[in-house]
N, C-alpha and C positions, 0 to 999 in steps of 0.2 A: 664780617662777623666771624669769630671763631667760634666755632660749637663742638664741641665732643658730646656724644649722641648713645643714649642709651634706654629711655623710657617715658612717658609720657602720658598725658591722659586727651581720649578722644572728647571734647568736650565739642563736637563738632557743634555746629551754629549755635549755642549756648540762646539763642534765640528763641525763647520759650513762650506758647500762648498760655498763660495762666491765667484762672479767676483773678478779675481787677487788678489784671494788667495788660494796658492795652497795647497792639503790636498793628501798626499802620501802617498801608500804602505808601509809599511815595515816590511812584513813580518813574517813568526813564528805562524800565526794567533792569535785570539784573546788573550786578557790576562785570569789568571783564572777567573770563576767567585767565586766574591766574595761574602760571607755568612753574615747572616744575623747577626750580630754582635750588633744591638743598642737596648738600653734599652727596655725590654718587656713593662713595659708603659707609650709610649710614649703619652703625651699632661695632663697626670693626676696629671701633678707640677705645682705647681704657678708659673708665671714666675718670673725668674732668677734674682737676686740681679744685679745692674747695665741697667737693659733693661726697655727702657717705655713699654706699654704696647701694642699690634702689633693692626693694625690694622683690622676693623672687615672681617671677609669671605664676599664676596657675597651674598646677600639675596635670588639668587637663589642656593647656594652649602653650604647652615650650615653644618658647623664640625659637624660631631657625631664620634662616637665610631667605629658605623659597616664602615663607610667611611673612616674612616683611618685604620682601619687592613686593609680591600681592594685594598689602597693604596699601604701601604707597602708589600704587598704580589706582587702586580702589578711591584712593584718598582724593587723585586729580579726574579722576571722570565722570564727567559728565550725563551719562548713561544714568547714575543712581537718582536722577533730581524727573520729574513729572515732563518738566518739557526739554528737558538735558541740556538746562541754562545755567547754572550752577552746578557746583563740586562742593566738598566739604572743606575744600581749600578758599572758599570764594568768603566765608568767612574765618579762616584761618589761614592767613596769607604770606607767604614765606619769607616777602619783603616787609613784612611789617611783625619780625619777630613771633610768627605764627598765629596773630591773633587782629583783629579787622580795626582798620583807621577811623570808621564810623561809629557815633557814641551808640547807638544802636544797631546792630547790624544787619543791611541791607542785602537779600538774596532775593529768594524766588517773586519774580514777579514782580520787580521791584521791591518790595515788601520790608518795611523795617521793623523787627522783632523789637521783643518786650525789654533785651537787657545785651548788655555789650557782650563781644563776642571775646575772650581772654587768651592770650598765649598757653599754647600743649605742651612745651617748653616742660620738663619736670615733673609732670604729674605723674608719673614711675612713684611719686612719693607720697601722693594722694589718697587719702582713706576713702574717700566721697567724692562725686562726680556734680556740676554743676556749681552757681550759684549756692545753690539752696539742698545742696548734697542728696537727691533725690534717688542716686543711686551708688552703688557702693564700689561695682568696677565700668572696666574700660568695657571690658564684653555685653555686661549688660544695659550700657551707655549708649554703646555703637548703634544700635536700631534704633533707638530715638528719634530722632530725625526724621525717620522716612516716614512716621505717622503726622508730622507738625507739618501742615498745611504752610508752617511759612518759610519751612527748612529747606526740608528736598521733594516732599507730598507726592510722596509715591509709595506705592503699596511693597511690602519686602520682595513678595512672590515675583511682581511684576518683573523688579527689575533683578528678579535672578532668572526672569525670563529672556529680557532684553541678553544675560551674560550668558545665556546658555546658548544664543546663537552665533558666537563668537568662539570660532574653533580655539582658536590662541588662549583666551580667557578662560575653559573649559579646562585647558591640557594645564596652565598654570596654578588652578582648583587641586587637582590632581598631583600634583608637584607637591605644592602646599600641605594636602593632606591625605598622604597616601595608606593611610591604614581606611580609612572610609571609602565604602564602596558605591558609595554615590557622596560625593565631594563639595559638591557647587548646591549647598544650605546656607538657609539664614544662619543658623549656626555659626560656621565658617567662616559666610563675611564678616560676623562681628569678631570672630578672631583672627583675621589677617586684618580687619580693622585694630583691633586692640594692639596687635604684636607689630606693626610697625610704629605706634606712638609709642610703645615699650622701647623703643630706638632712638628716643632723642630726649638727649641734655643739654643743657647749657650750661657749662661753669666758667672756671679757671678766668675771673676777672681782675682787674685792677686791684680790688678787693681783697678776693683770694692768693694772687701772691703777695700782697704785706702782709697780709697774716704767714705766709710761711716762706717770712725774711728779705724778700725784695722792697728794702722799706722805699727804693724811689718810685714804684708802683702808684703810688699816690701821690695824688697835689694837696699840698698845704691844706687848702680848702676841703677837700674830700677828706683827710684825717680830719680834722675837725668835727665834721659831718658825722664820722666814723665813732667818737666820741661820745655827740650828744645824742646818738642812739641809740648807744648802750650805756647811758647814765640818765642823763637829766628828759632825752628825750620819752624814753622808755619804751621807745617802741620796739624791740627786741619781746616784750610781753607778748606781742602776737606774732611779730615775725622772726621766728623761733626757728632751729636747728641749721642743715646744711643748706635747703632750701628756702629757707627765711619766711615759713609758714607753719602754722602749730593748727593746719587745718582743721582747726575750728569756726563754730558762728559767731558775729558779734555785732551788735546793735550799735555801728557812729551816728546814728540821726541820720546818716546821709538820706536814708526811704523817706523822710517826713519833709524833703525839701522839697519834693514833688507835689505836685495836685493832688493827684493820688495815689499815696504809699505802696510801693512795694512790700508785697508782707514777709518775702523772703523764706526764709527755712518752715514758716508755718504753713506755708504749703507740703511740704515733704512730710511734717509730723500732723500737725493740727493743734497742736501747744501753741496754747496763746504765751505763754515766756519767749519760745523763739519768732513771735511776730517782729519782720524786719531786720531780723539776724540775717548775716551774707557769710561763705568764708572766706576766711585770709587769704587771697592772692599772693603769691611766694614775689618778692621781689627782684630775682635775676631779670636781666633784660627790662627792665621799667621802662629804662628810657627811650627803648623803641615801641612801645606796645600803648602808647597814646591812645584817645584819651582812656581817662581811669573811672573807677568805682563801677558798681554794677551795671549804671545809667549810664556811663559816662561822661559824665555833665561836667567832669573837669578836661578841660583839655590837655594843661603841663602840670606838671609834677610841682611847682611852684605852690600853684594851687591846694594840689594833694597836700602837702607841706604845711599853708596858710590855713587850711582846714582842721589839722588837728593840732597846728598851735592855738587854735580857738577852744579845743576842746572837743572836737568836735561839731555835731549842733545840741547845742545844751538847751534847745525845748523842746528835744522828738523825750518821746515817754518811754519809759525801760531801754537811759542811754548805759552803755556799758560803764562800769561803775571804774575802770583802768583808766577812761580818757579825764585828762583833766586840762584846763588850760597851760599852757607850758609858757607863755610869755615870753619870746625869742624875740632876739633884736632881728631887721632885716639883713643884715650880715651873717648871722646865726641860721637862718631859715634859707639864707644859699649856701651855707656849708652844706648842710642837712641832699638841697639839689645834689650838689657836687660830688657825696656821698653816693648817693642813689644813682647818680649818671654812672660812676665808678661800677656799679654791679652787673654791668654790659659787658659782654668779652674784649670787645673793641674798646671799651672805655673812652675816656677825652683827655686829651694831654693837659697838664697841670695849669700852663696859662690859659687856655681857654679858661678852667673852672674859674679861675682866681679873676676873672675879666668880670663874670657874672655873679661875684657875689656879691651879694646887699643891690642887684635888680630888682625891682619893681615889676 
């Protein structure tokens, strides 16, 4: 996978216990942890062919160098989680495009959270943090977690206890943030948490050079795809700019396919109009970051696809008034895959696409 790497949002375990909705056991306990697997350096590429440019850190957290190793060092250990079974990588997983293989994501304790866990992958672009935009940055996102019993469920204090007995970890505090005279705060973690996600993009796909002229970039099928996106598809209305997300909420009925709905952004506000509103997921890397929607309940992007050629679900209540049936032949709805596979940096070479379209 190629990545050019410059910002992000901590959305660690996105796994959230909310009113009416439930977040279960299942056993086995946690998954492995997983290693540290992303490019040794990160944030030192220009950014990515296809991506504006993100915008700036907070004037209290400038990116530096010693704040994002700190970051990602923070990001893989195990120390921050109750019984140091998990990391914040254990549902954001560096093989699986940053974001976890389970349609719900399983950490502490086995434990599977209330909603899929999404690729960190560009949230540098992000107005709102979460599902259901509950918060508004990475800093104040980053402690999250350690209060959610099915996160990391550990107290902050603690586990800046657990790092304050770690001469190394102390001196890299220090590093990190040398104008404070005591270093090693909640504070702090959340911004060497925050400023190493500020470190990663994904662009410069299949996608992004046809658009600027390598038209063999793409297979037959993926133009296509590329087409009915931005025409008849219409789905550019929500995934919008360089990121392919107009981070906003939006009601597809997906909540009302459930037992029992998700209510989504009405948790964050209390407005009943945003009951079941989610926001827009940016579409780079899709086709690693399996399955989809907030539940995950689709597994391929086929699916994803099949779902809003329907219209979405046209009997959940205050469906978004943009989605409308599109009526796609099956040949039509694997351009559309073929398209979305293209938004990978690795992308798939044109035969393969052209193999699988009009799949079942």
């Amino acid at each position: 996978m190629r990545l050019a790497l410059s910002l992000a949002l901590l959305t660690l375990p996105v796994v959230v216990l909310l009113p009416g909705v439930w977040a279960l056991p299942v056993g086995g306990g946690a998954p492995p942890l997983p290693a540290d697997t992303l490019p040794e350096d990160l944030g030192s590429g220009a950014i990515p062919l296809g991506l504006d440019a993100p915008p700036p850190p907070p004037p209290e957290n400038p990116t530096t160098p010693e704040k994002v190793a700190l970051g990602r060092a923070l990001f893989f250990d195990p120390r921050l989680s109750r019984d140091e079974s998990v990391s914040c990588a254990t549902c954001h997983r560096p093989e699986h495009g940053l974001a976890s293989p389970d349609a719900r994501a399983v950490g502490l304790d086995g434990r599977r959270g209330a909603r899929n866990a999404p690729s960190l992958f560009n949230r540098a672009y992000g107005r709102s943090m979460f599902w259901d935009g509950r918060t508004s940055t990475l800093e104040e996102q980053a402690l999250e977690p350690f209060d959610n019993a099915f996160e990391l469920d550990l107290p902050v204090a603690t586990a800046l206890a657990r790092l304050a007995g770690d001469a190394a970890m102390v001196a890299r505090f220090a590093a990190a943030f040398p104008e404070d005279a005591e270093s090693l705060t909640a504070t702090n973690l959340a911004r060497a948490l925050a400023a190493f996600q500020r470190v990663l993009l994904n662009g410069d796909s299949p996608v992004d050079r046809f658009h600027a002229g390598e038209y063999g970039a793409l297979s037959d099928a993926a133009r296509q795809g590329l087409w009915i996106f931005e025409s008849r598809g219409g789905c550019w209305r929500c995934h919008s700019g360089s990121n392919l997300s107009d981070e906003e909420f939006h009601n597809t009925g997906v909540a009302y396919l459930a037992d029992e709905p998700d209510m989504g952004r009405f948790f964050a506000t209390g407005r009943a109009e945003h009951e079941s509103r989610f926001k827009t997921p940016s579409l780079r890397g899709v086709a690693e970051t399996a399955p989809y929607m907030h539940d995950g309940r689709f597994a391929t992007l086929r699916e994803v696809v099949e779902f809003y050629d329907r219209g979405g679900n046209r009997e959940a209540p205050g469906l978004a008034a943009e989605l409308v049936p599109l009526e796609l032949t099956e040949a039509q709805i694997g351009f559309l895959v073929a398209f979305l596979e293209a938004l990978s940096p690795a992308g798939e070479d044109g035969d393969a696409a052209a193999d699988r379209v009009g799949e079942p």
